[in-house]
C-alpha positions in Angstrom: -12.1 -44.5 -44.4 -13.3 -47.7 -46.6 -11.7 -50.3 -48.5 -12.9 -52.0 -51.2 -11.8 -55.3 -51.2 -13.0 -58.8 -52.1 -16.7 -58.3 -52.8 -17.3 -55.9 -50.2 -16.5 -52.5 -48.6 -15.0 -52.5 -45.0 -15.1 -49.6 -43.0 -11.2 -48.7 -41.0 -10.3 -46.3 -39.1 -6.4 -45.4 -37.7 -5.1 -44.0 -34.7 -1.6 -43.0 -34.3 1.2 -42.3 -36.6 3.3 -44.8 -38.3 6.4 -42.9 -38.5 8.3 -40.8 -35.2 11.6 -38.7 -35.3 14.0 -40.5 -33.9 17.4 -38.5 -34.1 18.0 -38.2 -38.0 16.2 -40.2 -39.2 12.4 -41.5 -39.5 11.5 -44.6 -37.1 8.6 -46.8 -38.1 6.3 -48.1 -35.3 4.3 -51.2 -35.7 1.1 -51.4 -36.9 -1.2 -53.3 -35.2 -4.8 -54.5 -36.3 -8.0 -54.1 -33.5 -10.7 -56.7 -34.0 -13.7 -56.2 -32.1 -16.4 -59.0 -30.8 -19.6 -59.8 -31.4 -20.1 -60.8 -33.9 -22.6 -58.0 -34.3 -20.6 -55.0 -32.4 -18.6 -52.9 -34.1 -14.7 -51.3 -33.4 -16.1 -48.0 -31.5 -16.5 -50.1 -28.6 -13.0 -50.9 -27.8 -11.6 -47.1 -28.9 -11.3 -46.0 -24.6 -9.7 -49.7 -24.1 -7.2 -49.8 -26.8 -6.7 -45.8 -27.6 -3.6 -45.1 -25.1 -1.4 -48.6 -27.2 -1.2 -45.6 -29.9 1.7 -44.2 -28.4 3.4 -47.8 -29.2 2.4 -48.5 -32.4 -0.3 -47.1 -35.0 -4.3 -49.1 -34.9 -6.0 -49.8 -37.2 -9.8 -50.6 -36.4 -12.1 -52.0 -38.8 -15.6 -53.1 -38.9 -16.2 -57.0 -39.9 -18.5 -57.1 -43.1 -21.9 -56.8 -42.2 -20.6 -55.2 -39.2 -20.5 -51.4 -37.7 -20.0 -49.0 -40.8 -19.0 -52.3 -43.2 -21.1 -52.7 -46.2 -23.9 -55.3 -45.7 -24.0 -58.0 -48.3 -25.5 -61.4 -48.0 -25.9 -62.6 -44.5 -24.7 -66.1 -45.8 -21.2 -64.4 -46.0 -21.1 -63.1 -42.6 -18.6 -66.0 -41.5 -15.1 -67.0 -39.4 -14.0 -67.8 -43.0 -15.1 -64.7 -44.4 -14.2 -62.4 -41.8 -10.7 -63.7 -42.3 -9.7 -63.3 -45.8 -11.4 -59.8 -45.3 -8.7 -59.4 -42.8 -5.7 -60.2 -44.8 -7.3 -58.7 -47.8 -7.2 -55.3 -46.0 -3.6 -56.0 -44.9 -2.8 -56.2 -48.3 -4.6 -53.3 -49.6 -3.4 -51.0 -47.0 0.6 -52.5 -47.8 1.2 -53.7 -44.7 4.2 -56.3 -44.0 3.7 -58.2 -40.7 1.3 -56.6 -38.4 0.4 -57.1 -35.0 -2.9 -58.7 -34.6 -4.8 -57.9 -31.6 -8.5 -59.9 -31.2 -11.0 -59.6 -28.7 -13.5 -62.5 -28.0 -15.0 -62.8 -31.3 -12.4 -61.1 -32.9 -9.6 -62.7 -31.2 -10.9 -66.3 -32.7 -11.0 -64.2 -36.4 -7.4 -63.6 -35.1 -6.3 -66.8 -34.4 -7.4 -68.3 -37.9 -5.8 -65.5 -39.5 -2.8 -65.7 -37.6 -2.9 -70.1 -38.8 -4.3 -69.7 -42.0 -1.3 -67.0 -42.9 1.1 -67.1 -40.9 3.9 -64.8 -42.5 1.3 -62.1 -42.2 1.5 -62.1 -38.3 4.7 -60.5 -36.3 2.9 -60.7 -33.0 -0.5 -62.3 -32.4 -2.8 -61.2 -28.9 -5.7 -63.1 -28.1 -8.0 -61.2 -25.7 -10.6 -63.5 -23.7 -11.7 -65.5 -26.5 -12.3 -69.4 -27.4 -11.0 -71.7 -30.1 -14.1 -73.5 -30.3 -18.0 -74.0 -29.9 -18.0 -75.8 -26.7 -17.7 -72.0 -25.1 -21.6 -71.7 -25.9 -22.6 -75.0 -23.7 -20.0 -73.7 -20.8 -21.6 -69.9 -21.0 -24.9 -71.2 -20.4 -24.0 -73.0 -17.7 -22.1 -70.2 -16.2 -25.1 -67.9 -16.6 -27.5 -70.8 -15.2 -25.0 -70.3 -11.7 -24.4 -66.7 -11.6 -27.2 -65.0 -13.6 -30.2 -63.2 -12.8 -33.9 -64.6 -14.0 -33.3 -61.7 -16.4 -29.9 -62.9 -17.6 -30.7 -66.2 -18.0 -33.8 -65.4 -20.2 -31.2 -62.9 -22.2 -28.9 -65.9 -23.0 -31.5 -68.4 -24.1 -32.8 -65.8 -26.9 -28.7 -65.1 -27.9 -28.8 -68.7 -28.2 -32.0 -69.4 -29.7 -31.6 -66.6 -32.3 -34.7 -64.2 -30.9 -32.3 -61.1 -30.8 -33.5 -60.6 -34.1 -33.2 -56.8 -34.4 -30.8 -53.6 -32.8 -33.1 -52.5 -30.0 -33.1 -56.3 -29.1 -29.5 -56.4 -29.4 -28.7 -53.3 -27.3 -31.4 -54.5 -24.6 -29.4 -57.9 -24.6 -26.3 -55.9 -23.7 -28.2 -53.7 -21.1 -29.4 -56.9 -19.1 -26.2 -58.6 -19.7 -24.3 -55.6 -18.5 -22.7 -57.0 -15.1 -22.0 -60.3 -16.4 -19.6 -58.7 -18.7 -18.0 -56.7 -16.6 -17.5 -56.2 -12.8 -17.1 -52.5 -12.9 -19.3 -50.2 -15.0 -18.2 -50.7 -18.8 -18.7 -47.1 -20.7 -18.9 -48.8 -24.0 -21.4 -50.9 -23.0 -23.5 -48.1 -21.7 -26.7 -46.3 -22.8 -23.9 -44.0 -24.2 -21.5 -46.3 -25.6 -23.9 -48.1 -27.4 -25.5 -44.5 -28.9 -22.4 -44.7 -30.6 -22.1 -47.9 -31.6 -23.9 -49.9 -34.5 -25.5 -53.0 -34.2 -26.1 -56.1 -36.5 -28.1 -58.5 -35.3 -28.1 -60.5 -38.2 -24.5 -61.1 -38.0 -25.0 -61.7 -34.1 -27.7 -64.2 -35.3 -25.9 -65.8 -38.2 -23.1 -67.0 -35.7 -25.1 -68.0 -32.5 -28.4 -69.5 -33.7 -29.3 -72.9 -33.9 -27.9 -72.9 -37.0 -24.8 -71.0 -37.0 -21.4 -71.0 -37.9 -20.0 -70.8 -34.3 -22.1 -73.9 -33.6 -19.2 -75.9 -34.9 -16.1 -74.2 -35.0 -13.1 -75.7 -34.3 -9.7 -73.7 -34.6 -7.6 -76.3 -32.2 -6.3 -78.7 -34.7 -4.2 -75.5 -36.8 -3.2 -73.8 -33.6 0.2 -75.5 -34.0 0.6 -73.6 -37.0 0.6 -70.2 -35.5 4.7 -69.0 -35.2 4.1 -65.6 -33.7 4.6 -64.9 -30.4 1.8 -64.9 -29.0 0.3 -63.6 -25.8 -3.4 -64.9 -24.1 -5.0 -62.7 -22.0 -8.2 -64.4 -20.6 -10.7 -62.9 -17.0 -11.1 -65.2 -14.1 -14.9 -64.2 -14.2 -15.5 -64.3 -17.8 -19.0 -66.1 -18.4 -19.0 -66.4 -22.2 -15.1 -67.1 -22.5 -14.4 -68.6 -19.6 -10.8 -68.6 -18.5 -10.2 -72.4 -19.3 -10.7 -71.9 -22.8 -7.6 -69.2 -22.9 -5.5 -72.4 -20.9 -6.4 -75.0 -23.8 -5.2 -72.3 -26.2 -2.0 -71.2 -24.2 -1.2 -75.3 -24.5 -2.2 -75.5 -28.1 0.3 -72.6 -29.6 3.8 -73.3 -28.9 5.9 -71.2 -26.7 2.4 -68.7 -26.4 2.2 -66.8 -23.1 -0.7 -66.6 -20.5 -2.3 -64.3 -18.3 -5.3 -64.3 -16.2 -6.5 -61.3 -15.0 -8.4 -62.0 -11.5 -10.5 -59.2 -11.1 -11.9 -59.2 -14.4 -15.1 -60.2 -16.1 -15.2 -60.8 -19.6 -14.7 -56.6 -20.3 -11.3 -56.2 -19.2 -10.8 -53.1 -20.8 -13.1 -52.0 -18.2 -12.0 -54.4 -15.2 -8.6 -53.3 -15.6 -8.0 -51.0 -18.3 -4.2 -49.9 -17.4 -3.1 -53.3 -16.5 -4.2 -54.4 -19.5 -2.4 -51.7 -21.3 0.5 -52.4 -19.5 1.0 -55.7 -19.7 0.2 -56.0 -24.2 2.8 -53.2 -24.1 5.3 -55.4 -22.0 4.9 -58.2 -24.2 5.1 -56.4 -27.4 8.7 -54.9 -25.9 10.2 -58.0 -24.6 8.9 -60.4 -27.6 10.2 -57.7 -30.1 13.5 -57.7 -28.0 13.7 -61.3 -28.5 13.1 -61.4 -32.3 11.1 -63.6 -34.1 10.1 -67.3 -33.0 
């Protein structure tokens, strides 16, 4: 399905109903909104991670502009700024009230300025190994410089220098970079996985070289503004997001929760898939139980 909203068209897809019988009468379940990474990825990639929170509430996945099955556009749009007023935008279209907002890496720091920027639009924010700001590029390069292969560390330098210039590139990048992002073997990382996926390496370029816009980002000082409840998950092995970032976050949004998952990399969907299913759905139960900060 696609929306045409702003100046663009962004691609969406739902799983799950919104509405389940429940005695006489119609129950609604929450909706919650799936941001993938990258930037450059697209939502296919975190279908297997996400799919089985569907019989809690109804996804919605969509593709960032520029992005997946997203219309292209100017690459001088494919921005944190952009990306979230795309966001609410779509909320809007799609007459949404408060929605749960689930990001992962990328898309959890699209997430978090959503969640600051409008807050009334959020009931429950989750922030999925991610970072609030652009130090996370200096401290991945050093984590790759200990734990990396001659292969990986080569990989980085051209995601950092901007040389991942096309998709073959791109899906070679995550082929190398493979068991760095995950301890165990991550299917939508995989020669299959990424058949299905689509791949931007513009957008991957326009936020991680030289002169991109994650080069000097800097969500922390609206963190405060957040009033969901809000739950950090971060990976003890993570090398692009690593777990400290997740801590300064957890301290930044008041009354947030934190978990570190130990035996994941930075792909805990394929680390730890059911506990981390388990543990968004006991958050969503208990916050929900509690009502609204």
């Amino acid at each position: 399905m696609r929306a045409r909203i702003r100046d663009t068209e962004i691609y969406f897809d739902v799983e799950g109903v919104g509405l389940v019988p429940d005695g006489r009468r119609m129950r609604e379940r929450p909706t919650a909104f799936i941001l993938h990474g990258g930037p450059g990825a697209d939502h296919s990639v975190l279908r297997g991670c996400y799919g089985p929170l569907a019989q809690k509430m109804q996804l919605v996945y969509f593709d960032h502009r520029g992005q997946g099955r997203s219309a292209r556009g100017s690459p001088q749009q494919y921005t944190l700024d952009e990306n979230v007023e795309d966001m609410e935008a779509l909320r809007q279209h799609l007459g949404l009230g408060p929605i749960v907002s689930l990001g992962t890496s990328y898309g959890g720091m699209v997430a978090m300025a959503h969640a600051a920027r409008y807050p009334d639009s959020v009931s429950h924010l989750i922030l999925v190994v991610t970072a609030s700001h652009a130090y996370h590029i200096a401290r991945a390069k050093e984590i790759v410089a200990e734990r990396g292969t001659a292969e990986q560390i080569a990989l980085c330098d051209d995601l950092f220098s901007g040389r991942i210039d096309t998709p073959e590139k791109f899906r070679q990048y995550i082929l190398g970079m493979g068991s760095l992002y995950a301890r165990k073997e991550d299917l939508g990382l995989s020669e299959t996985g990424l058949d299905r996926a689509i791949l931007s390496s513009e957008a991957l370029n326009r936020a991680y070289a030289p002169d991109g816009h994650m080069r000097n980002f800097d969500l922390r000082p609206k963190l405060h503004l957040i009033m969901a409840p809000t739950l950090i998950l971060a990976a003890r092995h993570d090398w692009i997001c690593a777990p400290e970032f997740s801590e300064e976050i957890h301290q930044l949004i008041p009354g947030s929760d934190l978990r570190i998952f130990e035996e994941s990399g930075h792909s805990i969907g394929a680390d730890e898939p059911q506990n981390l299913v388990d543990v968004i759905a006991g958050f969503l139960v208990h916050k929900t139980r509690q009502g609204r900060k």
